[in-house]
N, C-alpha and C positions, 0 to 999 in steps of 0.2 A: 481410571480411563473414562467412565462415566459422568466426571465431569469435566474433563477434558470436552468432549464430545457437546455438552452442553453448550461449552463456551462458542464451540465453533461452528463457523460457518461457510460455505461454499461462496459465499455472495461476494464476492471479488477482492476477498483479502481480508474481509471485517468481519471480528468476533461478533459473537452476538451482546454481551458485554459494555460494548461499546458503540455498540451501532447508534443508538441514540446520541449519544456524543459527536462520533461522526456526525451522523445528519445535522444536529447544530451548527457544527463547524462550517460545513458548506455554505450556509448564509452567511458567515462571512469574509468568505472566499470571492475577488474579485473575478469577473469573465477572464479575462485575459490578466497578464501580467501579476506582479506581486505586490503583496498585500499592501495595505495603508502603513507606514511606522514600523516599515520590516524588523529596525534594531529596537523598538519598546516592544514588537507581537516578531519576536524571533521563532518562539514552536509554533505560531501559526501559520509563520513564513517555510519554516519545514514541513509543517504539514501538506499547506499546498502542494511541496516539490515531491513529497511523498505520496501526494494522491496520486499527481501526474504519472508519476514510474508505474506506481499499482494499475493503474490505468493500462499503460501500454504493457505492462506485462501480459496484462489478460484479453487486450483488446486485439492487440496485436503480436505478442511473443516477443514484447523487447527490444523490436527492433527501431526506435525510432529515439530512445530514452536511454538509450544500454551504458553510456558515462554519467546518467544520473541515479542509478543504481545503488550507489553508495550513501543516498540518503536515507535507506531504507537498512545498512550494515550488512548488505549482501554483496557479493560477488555475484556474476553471471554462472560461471560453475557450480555454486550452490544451489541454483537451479536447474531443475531436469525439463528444460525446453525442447520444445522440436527441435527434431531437426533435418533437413531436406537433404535426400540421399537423390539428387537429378530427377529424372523424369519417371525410373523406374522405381521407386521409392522412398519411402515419408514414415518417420516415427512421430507417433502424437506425442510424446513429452507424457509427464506423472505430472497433472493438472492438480489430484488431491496432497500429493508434496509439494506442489509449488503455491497451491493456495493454503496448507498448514503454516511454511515457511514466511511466507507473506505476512500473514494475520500474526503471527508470534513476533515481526519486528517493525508490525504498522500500529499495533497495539499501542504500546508504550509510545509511540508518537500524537498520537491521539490524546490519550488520556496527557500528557505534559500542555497540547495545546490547550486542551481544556480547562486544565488547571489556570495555563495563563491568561487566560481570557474569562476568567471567574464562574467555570461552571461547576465547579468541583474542587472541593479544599483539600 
């Protein structure tokens, strides 16, 4: 359990693990649109779509990403998001489930991009 806990991290879906790899990758992540040679940088073309969802998972609750979802091997059900009961009522969602969930299947997204893009053998 204790190193479970090491690995992880609150910071929007990224172990700690990997965070450095992350931040690589983002440099070479275009503003808009996808990558350079999406079919030679395929995990980095995934990774992008995968940051996206993690994104709006945390930024927004899903709502804007929710059929891209499956980049990441989850379903919306396996996440316990909010959810809006009208005017007289609001469930905050299990953010620490849903940022465990996240980080165990943006992991191994990461780490493949990396690999393809020669950071890591």
């Amino acid at each position: 359990m204790e190193k479970q806990a090491e690995l992880f991290t609150s910071e929007w879906g990224v172990r700690n693990d990997v965070e450095h790899l992350y931040n690589a990758l983002q440099d070479k992540i275009p503003a808009m649109g996808m990558v350079k040679n999406a079919n030679k940088n395929r995990h980095l073309e995934t990774f992008r779509k995968a940051q996206n969802v993690t994104y709006d998972i945390f930024n927004n609750g899903l709502i804007n990403r929710g059929k891209s979802l499956k980049v990441l091997g989850l379903k919306k059900d396996d996440l316990p998001l909010p959810e809006y009961y009208g005017r007289n009522g609001y469930f905050p969602g299990n953010w620490e489930r849903i940022e465990f969930l996240v980080s165990e299947a943006f992991a191994p997204i990461i780490q493949r991009a990396a690999e393809e893009q020669g950071m890591i053998n």
